[in-house]
C-alpha positions as a Markdown table, in Angstrom:
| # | Residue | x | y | z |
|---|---|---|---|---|
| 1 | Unk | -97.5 | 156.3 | 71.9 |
| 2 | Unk | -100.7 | 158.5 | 72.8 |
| 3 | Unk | -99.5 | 161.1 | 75.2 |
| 4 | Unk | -102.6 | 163.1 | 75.8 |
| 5 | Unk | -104.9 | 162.9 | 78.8 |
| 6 | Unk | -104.2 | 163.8 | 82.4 |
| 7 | Unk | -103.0 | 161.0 | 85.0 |
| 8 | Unk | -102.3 | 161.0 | 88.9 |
| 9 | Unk | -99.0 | 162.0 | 89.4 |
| 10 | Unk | -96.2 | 159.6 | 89.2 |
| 11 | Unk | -94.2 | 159.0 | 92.5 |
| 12 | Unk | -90.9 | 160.5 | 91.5 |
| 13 | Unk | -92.9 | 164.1 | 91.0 |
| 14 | Unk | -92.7 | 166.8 | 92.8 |
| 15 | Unk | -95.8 | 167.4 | 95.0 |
| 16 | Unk | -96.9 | 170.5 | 95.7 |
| 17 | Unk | -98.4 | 169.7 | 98.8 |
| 18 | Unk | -95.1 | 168.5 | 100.0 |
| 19 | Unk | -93.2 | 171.7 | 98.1 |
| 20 | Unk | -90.2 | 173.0 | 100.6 |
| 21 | Unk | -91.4 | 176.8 | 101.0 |
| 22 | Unk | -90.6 | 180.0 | 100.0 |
| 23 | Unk | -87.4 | 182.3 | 101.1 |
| 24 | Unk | -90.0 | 184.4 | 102.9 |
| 25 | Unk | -92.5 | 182.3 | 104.4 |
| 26 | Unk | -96.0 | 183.0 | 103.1 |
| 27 | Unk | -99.6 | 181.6 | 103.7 |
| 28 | Unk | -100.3 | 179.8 | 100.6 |
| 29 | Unk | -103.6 | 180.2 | 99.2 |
| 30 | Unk | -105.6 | 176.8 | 97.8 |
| 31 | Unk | -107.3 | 176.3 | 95.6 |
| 32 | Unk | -103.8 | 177.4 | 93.7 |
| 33 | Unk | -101.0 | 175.5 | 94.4 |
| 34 | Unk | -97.9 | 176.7 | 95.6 |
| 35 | Unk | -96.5 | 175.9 | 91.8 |
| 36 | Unk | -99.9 | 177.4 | 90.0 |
| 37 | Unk | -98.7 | 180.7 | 92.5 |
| 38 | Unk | -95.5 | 180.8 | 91.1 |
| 39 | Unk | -96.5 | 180.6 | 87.5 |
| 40 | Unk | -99.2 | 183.4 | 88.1 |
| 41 | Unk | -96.6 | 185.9 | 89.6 |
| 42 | Unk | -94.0 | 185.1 | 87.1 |
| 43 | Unk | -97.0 | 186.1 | 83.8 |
| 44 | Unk | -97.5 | 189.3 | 85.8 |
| 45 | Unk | -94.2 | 190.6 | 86.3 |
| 46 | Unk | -92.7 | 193.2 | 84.1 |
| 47 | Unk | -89.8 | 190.9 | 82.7 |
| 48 | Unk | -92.4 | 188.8 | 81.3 |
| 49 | Unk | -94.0 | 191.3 | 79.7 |
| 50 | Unk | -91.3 | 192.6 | 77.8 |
| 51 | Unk | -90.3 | 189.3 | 76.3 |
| 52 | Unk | -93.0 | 190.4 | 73.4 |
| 53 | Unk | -90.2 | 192.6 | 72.3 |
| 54 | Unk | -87.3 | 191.0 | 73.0 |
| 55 | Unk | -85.5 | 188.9 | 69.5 |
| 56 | Unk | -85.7 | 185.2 | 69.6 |
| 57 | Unk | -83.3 | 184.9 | 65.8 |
| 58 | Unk | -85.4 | 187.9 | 64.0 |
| 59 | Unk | -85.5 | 191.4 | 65.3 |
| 60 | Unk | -88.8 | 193.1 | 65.6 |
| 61 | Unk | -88.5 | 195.3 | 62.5 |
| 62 | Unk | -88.2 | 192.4 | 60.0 |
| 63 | Unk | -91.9 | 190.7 | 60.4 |
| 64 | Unk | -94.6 | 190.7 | 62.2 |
| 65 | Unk | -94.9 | 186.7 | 62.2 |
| 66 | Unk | -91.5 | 185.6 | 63.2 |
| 67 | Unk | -91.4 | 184.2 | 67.1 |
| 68 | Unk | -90.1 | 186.8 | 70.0 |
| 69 | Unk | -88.7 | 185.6 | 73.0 |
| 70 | Unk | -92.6 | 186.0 | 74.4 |
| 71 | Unk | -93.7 | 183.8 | 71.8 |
| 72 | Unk | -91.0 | 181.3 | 72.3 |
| 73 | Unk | -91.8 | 180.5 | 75.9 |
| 74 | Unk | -95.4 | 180.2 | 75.2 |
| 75 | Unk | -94.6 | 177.6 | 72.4 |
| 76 | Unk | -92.2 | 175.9 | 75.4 |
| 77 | Unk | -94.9 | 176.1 | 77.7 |
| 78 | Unk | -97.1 | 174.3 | 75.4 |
| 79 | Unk | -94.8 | 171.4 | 75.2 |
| 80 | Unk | -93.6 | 171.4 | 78.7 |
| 81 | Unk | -97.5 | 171.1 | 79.3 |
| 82 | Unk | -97.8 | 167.7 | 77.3 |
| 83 | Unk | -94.8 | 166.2 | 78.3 |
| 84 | Unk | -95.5 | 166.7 | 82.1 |
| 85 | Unk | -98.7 | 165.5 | 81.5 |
| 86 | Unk | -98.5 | 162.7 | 79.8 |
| 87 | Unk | -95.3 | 161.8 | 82.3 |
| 88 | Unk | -97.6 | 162.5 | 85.5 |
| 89 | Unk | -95.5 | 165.1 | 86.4 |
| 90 | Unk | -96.7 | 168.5 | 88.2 |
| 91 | Unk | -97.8 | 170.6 | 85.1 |
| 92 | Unk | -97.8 | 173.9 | 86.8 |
| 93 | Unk | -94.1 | 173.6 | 88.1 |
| 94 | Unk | -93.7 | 172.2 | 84.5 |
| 95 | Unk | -95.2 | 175.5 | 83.4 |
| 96 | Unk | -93.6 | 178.3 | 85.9 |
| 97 | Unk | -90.3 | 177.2 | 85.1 |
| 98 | Unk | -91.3 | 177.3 | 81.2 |
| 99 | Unk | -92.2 | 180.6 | 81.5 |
| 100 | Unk | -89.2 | 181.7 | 83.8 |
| 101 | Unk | -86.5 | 180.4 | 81.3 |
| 102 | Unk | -85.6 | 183.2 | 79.5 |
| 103 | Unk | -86.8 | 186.2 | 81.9 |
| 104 | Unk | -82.6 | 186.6 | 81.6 |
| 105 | Unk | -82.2 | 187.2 | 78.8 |
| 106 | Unk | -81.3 | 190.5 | 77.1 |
| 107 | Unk | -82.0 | 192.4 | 74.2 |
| 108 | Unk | -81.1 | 191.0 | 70.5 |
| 109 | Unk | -80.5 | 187.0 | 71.5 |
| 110 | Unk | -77.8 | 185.6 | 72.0 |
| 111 | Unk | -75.9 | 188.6 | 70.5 |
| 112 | Unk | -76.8 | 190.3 | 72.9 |
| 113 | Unk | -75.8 | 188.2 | 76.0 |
| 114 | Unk | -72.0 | 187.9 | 74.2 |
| 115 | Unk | -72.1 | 191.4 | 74.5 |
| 116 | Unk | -72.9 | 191.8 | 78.0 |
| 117 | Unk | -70.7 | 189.0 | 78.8 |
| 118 | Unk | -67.8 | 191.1 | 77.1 |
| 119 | Unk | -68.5 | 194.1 | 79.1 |
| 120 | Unk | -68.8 | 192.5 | 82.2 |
| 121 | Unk | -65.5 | 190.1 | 81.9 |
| 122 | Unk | -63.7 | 191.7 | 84.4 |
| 123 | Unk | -67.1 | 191.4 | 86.6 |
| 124 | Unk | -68.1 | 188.2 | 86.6 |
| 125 | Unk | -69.4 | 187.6 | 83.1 |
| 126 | Unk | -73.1 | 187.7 | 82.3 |
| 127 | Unk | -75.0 | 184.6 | 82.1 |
| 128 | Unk | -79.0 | 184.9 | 81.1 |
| 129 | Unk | -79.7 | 181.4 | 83.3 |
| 130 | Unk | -78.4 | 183.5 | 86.1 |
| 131 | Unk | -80.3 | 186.6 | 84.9 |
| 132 | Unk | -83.3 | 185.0 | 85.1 |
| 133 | Unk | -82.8 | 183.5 | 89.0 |
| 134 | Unk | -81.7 | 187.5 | 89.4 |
| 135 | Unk | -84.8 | 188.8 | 87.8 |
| 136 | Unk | -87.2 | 186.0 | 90.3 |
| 137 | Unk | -85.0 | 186.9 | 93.4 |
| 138 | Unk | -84.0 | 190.8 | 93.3 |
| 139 | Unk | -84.6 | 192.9 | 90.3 |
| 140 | Unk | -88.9 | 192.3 | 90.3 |
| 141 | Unk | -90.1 | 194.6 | 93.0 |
| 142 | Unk | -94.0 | 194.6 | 93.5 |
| 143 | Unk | -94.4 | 193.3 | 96.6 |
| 144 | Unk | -94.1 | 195.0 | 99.9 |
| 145 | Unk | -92.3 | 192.2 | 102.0 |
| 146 | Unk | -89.7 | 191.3 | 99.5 |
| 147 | Unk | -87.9 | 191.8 | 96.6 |
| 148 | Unk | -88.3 | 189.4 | 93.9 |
| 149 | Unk | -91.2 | 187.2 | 93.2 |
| 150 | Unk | -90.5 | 184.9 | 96.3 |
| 151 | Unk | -91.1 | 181.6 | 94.2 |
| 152 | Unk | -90.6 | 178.2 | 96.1 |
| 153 | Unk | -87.7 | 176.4 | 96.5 |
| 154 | Unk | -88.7 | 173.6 | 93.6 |
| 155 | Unk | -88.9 | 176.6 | 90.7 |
| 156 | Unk | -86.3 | 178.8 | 91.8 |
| 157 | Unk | -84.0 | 175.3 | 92.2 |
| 158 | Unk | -84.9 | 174.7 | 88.6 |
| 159 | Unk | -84.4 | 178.2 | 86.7 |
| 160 | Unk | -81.1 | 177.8 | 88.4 |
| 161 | Unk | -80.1 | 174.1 | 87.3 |
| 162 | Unk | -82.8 | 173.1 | 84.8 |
| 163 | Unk | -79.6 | 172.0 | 82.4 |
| 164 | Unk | -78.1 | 170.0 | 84.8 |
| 165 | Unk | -75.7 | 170.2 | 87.9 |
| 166 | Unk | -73.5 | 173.2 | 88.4 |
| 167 | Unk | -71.1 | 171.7 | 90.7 |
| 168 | Unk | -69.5 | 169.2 | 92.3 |
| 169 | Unk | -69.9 | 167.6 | 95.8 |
| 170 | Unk | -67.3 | 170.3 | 97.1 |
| 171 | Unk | -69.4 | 172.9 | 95.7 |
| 172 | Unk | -66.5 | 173.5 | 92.7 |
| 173 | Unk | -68.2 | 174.7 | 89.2 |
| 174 | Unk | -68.3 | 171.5 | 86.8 |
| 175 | Unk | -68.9 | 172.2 | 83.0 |
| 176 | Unk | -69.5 | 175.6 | 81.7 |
| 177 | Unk | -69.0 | 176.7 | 85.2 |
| 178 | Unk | -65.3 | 175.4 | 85.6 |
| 179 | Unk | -64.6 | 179.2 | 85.9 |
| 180 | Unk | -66.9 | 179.7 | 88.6 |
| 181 | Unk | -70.4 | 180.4 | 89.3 |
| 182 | Unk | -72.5 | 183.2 | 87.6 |
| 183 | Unk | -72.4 | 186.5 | 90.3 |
| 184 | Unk | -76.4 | 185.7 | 90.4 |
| 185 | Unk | -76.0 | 182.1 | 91.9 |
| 186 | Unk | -73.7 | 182.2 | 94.1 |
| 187 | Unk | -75.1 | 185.5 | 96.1 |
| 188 | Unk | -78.6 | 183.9 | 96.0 |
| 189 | Unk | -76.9 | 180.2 | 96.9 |
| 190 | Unk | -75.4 | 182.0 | 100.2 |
| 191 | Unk | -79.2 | 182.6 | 100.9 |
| 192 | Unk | -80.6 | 179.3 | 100.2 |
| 193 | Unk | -79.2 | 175.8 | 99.1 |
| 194 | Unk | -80.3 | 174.8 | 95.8 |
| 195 | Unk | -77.8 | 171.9 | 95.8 |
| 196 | Unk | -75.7 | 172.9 | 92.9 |
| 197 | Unk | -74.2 | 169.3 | 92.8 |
| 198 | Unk | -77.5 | 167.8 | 91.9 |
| 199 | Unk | -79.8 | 167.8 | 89.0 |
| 200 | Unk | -83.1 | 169.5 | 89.4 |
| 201 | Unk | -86.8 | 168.1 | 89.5 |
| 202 | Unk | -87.9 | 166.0 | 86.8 |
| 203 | Unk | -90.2 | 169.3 | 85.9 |
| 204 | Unk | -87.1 | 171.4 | 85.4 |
| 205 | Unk | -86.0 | 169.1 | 83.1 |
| 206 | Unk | -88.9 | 168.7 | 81.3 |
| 207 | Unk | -88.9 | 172.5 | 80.4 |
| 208 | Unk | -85.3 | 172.5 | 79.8 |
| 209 | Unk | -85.3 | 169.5 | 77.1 |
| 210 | Unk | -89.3 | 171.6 | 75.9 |
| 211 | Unk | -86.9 | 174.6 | 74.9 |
| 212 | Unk | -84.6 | 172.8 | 72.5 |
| 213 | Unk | -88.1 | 171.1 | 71.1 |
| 214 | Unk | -89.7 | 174.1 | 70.4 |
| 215 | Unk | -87.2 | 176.1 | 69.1 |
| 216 | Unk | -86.0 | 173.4 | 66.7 |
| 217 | Unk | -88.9 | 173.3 | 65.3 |
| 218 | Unk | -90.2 | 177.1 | 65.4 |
| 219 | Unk | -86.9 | 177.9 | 63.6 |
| 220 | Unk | -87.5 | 175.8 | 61.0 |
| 221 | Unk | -91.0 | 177.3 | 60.5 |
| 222 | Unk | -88.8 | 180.8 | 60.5 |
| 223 | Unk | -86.1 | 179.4 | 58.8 |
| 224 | Unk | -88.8 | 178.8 | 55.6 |
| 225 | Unk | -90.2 | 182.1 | 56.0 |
| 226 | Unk | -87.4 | 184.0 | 55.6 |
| 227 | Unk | -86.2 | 182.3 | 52.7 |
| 228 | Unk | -83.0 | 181.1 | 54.6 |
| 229 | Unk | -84.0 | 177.4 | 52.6 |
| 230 | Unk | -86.7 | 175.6 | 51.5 |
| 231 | Unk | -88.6 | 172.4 | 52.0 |
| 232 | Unk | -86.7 | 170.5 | 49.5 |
| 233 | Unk | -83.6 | 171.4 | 51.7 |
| 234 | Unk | -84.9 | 169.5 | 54.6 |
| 235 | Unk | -85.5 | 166.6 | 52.6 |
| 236 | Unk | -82.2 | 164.5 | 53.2 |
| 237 | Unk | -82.8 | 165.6 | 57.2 |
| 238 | Unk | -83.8 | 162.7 | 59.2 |
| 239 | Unk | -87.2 | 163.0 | 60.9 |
| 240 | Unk | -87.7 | 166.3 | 58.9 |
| 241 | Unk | -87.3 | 164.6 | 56.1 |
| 242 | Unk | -89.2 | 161.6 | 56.6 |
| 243 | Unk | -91.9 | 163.6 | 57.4 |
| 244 | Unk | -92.2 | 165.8 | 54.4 |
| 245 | Unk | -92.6 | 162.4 | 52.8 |
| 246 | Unk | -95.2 | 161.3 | 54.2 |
| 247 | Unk | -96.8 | 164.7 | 53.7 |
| 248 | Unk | -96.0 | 164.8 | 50.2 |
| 249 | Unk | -97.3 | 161.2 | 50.0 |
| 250 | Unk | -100.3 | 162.0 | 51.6 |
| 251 | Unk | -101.7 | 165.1 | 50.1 |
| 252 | Unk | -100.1 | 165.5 | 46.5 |
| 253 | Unk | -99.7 | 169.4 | 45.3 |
| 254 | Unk | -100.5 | 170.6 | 48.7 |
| 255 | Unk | -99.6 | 174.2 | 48.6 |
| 256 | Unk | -96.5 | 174.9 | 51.0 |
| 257 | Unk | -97.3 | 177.1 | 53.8 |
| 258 | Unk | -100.1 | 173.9 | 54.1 |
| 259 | Unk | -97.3 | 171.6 | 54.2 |
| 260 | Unk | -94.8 | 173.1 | 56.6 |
| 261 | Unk | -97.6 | 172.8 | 59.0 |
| 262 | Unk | -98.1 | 169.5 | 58.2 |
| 263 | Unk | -94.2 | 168.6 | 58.7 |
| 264 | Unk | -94.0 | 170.5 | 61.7 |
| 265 | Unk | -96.9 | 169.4 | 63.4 |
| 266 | Unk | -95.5 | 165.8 | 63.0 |
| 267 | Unk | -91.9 | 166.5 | 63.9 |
| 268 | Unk | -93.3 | 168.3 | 67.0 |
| 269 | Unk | -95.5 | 165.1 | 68.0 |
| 270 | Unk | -92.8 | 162.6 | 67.4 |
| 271 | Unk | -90.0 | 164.5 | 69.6 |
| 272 | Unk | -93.1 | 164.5 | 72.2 |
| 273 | Unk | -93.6 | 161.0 | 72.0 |
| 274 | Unk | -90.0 | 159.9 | 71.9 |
| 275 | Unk | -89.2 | 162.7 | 75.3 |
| 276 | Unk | -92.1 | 160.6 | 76.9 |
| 277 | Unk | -91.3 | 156.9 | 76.1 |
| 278 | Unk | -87.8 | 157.4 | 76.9 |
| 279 | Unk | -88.9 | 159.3 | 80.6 |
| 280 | Unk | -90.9 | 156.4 | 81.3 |
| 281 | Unk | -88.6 | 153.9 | 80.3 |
| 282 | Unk | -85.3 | 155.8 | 82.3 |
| 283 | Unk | -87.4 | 156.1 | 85.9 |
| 284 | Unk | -87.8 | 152.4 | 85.2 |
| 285 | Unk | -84.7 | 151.4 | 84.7 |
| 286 | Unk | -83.4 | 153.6 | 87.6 |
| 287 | Unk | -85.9 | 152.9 | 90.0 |
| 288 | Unk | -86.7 | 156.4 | 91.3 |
| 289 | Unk | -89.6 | 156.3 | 93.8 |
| 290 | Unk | -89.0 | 159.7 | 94.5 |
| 291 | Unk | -88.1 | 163.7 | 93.3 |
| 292 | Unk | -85.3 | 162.9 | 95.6 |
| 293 | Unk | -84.0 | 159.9 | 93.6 |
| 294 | Unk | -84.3 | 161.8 | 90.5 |
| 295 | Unk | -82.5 | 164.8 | 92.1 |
| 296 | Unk | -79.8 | 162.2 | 92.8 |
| 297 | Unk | -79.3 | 160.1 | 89.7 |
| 298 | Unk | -75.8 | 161.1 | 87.9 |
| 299 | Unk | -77.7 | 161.4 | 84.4 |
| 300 | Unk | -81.2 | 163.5 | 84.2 |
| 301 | Unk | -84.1 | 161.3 | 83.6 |
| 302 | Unk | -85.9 | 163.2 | 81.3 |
| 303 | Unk | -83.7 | 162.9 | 77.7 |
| 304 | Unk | -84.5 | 161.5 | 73.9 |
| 305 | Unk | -83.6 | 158.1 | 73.2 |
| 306 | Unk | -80.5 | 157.6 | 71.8 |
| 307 | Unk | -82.0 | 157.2 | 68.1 |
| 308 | Unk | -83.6 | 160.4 | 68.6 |
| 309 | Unk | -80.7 | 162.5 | 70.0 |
| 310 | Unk | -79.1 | 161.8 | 67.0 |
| 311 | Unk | -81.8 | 162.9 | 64.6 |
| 312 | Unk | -82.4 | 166.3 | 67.0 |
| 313 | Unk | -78.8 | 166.7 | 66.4 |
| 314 | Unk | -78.5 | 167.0 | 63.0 |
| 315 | Unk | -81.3 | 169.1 | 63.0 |
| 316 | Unk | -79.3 | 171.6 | 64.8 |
| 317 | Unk | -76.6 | 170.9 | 62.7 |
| 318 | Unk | -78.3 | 172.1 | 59.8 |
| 319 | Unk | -79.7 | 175.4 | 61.3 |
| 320 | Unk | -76.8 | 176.4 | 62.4 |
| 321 | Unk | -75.2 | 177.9 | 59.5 |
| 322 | Unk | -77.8 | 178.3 | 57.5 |
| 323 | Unk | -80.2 | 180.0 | 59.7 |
| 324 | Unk | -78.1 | 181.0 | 63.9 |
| 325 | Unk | -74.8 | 182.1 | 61.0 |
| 326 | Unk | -76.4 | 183.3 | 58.2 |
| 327 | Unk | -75.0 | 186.1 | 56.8 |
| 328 | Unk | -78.1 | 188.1 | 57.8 |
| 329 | Unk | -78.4 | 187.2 | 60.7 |
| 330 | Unk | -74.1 | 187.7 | 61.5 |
| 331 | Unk | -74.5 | 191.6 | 60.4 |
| 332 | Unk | -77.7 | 192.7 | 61.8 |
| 333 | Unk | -76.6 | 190.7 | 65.3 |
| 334 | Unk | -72.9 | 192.5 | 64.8 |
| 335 | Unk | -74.8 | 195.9 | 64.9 |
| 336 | Unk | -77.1 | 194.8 | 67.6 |
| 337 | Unk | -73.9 | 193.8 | 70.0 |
| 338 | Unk | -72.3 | 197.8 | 69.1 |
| 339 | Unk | -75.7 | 198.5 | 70.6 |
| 340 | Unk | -75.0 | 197.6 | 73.7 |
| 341 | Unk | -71.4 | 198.0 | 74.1 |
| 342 | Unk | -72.3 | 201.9 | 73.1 |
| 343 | Unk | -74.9 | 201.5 | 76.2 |
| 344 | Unk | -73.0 | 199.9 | 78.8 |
| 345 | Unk | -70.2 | 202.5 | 78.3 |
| 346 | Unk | -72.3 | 205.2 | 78.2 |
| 347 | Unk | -74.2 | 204.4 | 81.3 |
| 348 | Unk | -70.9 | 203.3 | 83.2 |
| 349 | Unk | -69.4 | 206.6 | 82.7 |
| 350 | Unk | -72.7 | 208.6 | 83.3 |
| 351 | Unk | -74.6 | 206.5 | 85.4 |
| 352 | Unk | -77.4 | 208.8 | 86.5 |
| 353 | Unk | -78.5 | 208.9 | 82.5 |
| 354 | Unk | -80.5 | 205.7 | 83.6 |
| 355 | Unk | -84.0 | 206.3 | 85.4 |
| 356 | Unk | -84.3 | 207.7 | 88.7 |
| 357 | Unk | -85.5 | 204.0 | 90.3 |
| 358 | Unk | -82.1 | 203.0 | 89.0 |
| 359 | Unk | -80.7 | 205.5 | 91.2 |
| 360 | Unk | -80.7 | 204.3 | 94.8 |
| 361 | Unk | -76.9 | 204.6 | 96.9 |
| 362 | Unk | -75.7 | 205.2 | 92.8 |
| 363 | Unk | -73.2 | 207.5 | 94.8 |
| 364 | Unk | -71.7 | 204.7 | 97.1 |
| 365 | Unk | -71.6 | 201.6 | 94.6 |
| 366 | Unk | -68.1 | 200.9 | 93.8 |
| 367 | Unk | -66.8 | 199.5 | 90.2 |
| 368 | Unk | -68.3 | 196.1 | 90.6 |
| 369 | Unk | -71.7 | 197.0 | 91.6 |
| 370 | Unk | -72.2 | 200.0 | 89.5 |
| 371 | Unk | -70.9 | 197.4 | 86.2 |
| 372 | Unk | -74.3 | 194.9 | 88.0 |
| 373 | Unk | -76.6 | 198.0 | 88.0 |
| 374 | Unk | -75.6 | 198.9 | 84.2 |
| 375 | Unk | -76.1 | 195.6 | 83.0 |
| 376 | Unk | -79.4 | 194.5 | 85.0 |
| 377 | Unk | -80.7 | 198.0 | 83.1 |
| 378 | Unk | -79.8 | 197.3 | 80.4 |
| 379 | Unk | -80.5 | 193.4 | 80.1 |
| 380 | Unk | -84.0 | 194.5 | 81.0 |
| 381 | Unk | -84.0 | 196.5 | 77.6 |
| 382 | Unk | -86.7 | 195.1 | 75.4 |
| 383 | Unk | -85.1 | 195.7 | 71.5 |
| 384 | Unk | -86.8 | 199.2 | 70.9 |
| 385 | Unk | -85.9 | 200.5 | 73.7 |
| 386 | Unk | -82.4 | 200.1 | 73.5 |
| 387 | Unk | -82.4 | 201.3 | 70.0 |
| 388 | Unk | -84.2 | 204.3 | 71.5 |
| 389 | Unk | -81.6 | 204.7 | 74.1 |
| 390 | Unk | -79.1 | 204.1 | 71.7 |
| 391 | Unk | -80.7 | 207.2 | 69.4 |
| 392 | Unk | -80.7 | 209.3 | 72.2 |
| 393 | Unk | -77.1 | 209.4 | 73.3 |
| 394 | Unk | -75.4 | 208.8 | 70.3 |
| 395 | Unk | -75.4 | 210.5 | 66.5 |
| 396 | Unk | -75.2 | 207.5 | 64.5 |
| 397 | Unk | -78.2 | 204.3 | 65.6 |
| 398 | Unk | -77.9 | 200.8 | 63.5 |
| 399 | Unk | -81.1 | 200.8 | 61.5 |
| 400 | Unk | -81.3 | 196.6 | 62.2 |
| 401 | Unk | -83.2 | 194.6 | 59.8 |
């Protein structure tokens, strides 16, 4: 199925002309959409920016061509893109909540957020979905009527929910969030309904479903480069596999870096292709005339085909411990979550070691809201600098690679 060329949008879009506004009401400024605004703001914030130095599975130190979290969301971006597209879905919401993701998440992965979450059990927890809505709605400072970035309802709605639901009808957390909701969500949700019981805009999903594309197959491409396996181990995978095949069929004594590119590419296309058939054929079967029927299915619209859910999951299933638990990976990410605990103690017991614009009512925040301070400073830590932090206060820093 071709999935390239542009199309009206499809009735069960969102429509930007028809977008529900901003927390702070602003005149909006055509030719750029209220969406196209939101992606603009989010590339020039600072949390953006340091997402070039932030660890997608490799730290910095260990090659200059594995992906960074920066990297990463552009590669999402790029498949969000195609898929919204081809759909006729809005491609700029498609994009701003591509590029919002992972504006969350802290230094050293996922590591890194198990850390946090350690430190801040007693807290609340730390969640980098809810980081990110924090980062778009109070951290950012750059404008003089607000903080935060002020995004619409339709992209701040979908950094919050782009996975799915968060509660029930009764507003109860449902899934991961049978504990409760993330600090983050429920002091922005006492702002502004973003109807935690339903699932977000066909666009959120879209970039929710373009993250596990392109990181399945970016760490693959990562995965070969650091010598964690080799093509012949993807062989027996299906897709993967069946691709290398037709590779190797094709072009006989291809050299390899040539043919992972090859593979890729095709694995890429067809989890496209597959994400766009099945879209199609789901708003079909349902019916949806609307963003509103697709807010109110019970099952997201945007999904692979049963076939290829399977095939994506064994895909995973074969990363996992060869590449996410890989005994590399396990040390270097062991040190990396010392890191941090070593910060967040430091800082909590001398709090004014952070930056003077970290300093505002420091004095009159009590346990809680100091703990929030600490860990917004240092989930905004691109990997260097916390190393550099790190280095300063203590006598013994991880040298991570």
């Amino acid at each position: 199925m071709a999935v390239s060329g542009a199309r009206p949008l499809v009735s069960w879009a969102c429509d930007a002309e028809q977008a529900r506004g901003r927390l702070v009401p602003e005149r909006e400024m055509p030719p750029r959409s209220p969406f196209r605004r939101d992606c603009d703001r989010i590339i020039h914030s600072t949390a953006f920016r340091r997402l070039k130095h932030k660890t997608q599975v490799f730290v910095f130190n260990e090659g200059d061509h594995y992906r960074t979290r920066l990297t990463h969301t552009l590669e999402v971006v790029q498949v969000a893109r195609s898929i919204a597209r081809a759909l006729g879905l809005d491609e700029d919401l498609a994009e701003a909540l591509a590029l919002a993701h992972d504006l969350g998440h802290p230094p050293f992965a996922h590591a890194g957020e198990r850390a946090l979450d350690a430190c801040m059990a007693g807290q609340g927890g730390f969640d980098h979905n809810a980081q990110s809505l924090r980062v778009v709605t109070r951290i950012e400072r750059r404008y003089a009527q607000f903080d935060g970035l002020n995004l619409t309802w339709e992209t701040v709605e979908g950094i919050a929910k782009h996975n799915g639901p968060l509660t029930d009808r009764e507003g109860r957390g449902i899934g991961r969030y049978l504990g409760g909701l993330p600090h983050a969500i429920e002091v922005y949700s006492a702002q502004q309904d973003l109807e935690l019981w339903s699932h977000a805009s066909a666009e959120a999903q879209v970039a929710a479903i373009s993250d596990d594309i392109a990181y399945d197959v970016h760490d693959l491409d990562d995965g070969l480069r650091a010598h964690m396996f080799t093509l012949d181990d993807l062989a027996g995978l299906p897709l993967v596999g069946e691709a290398l095949g037709e590779v190797r069929g094709l072009y006989p004594g291809l050299g390899v870096a040539r043919t992972v590119n090859e593979v890729l590419r095709r694995v890429i296309t067809r989890l496209i292709e597959d994400v766009v058939a099945e879209g199609t054929r789901r708003a079909e079967a349902a019916g949806v005339a609307s963003a509103a029927d697709v807010r109110a299915l019970d099952h997201p619209v945007i999904a692979f085909s049963d076939a290829m859910g399977q095939k994506e999951k064994a895909l995973k299933a074969f990363l996992f411990p060869r590449m996410y638990r890989h005994e590399r990976v396990n040390r270097v990410m062991a040190e990396a979550k010392g890191v941090l605990r070593d910060l967040f103690g430091h800082f909590i017991a001398h709090p004014k070691d952070m930056p003077p614009s970290w300093h505002d009512d420091l004095d009159q925040l009590d346990a809680q809201r100091l703990a929030r301070r600490v860990t917004d400073y240092i989930a905004g830590m691109t990997d260097r600098y916390a190393l550099d932090q790190h280095a300063r206060f203590f006598d013994l820093t991880p040298d991570l690679r």
